[in-house]
C-alpha positions as CSV (number, residue, x, y, z in Angstrom):
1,X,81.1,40.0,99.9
2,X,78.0,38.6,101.9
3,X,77.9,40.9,104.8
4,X,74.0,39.4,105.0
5,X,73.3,40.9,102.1
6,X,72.2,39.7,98.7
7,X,72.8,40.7,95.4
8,X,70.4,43.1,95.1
9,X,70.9,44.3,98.8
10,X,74.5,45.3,97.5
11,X,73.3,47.0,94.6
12,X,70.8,49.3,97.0
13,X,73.2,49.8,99.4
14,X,76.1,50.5,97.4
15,X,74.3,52.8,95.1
16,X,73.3,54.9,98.5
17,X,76.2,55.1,99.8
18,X,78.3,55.8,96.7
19,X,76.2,58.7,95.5
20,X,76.1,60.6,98.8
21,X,79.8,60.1,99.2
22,X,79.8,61.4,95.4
23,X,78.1,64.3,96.5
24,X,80.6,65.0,99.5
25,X,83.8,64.4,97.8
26,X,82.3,66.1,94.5
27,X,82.4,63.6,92.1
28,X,78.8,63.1,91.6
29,X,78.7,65.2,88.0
30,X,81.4,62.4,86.8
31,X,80.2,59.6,88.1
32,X,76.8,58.3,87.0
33,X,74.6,55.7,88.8
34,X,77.0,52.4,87.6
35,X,79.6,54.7,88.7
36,X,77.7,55.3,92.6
37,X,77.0,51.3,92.7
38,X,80.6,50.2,92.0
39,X,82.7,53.2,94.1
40,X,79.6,52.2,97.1
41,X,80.3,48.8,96.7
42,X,83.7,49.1,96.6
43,X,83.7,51.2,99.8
44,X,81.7,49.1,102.0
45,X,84.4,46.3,100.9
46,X,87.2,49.3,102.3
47,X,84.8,50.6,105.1
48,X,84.5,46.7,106.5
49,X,88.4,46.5,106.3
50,X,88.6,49.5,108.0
51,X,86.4,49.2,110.2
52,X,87.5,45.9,111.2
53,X,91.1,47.0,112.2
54,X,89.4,49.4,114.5
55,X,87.9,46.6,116.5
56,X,84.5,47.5,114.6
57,X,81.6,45.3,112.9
58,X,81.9,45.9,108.9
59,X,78.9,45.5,107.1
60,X,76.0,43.5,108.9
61,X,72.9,43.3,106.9
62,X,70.8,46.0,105.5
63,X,70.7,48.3,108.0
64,X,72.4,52.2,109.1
65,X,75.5,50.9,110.6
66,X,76.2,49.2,107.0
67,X,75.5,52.0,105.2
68,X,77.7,54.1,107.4
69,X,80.5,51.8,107.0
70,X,80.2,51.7,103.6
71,X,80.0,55.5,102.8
72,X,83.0,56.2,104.8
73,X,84.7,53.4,102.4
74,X,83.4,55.6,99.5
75,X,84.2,58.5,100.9
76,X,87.8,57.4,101.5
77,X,88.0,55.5,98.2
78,X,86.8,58.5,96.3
79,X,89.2,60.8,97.7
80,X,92.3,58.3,97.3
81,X,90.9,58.3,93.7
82,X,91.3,62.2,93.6
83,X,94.4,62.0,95.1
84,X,96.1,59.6,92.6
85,X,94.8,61.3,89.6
86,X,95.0,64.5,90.6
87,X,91.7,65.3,89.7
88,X,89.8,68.6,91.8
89,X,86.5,67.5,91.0
């Protein structure tokens, strides 16, 4: 889970990234701010996978390309999530 980034680095970038892809896939009223550090977390774990089987970098450091990778993870995370329980929102 390095991706050059520390602890707290996580926690900043994962909190980001998981509320704006909150906000897109329209979780955000739900979800809280433990709930936008884990699902951001979580994502830039999927993003990195996912980017990474495109021929892509994953996560690099604290920078824009990281926090792009992981709010597509989120994004896609949050709307399997949807998906599988069927919530709209």
């Amino acid at each position: 889970m390095d991706g050059g980034l520390g602890f707290i680095g996580w926690i900043i970038l994962g909190g980001l990234a998981g509320w704006i892809a909150s906000k897109i896939a329209g979780t955000d009223k739900n979800q809280g701010l433990l709930g936008n550090i884990i699902v951001g977390i979580l994502g830039g774990l999927l993003g990195g996978f996912l980017f990474g089987l495109l021929g892509g970098a994953g996560v690099t450091g604290f920078n824009i390309w990281s926090f792009l990778v992981a709010l597509v993870g989120a994004v896609v995370l949050l709307f399997i999530w949807k998906l599988v329980t069927g919530k709209k929102s």
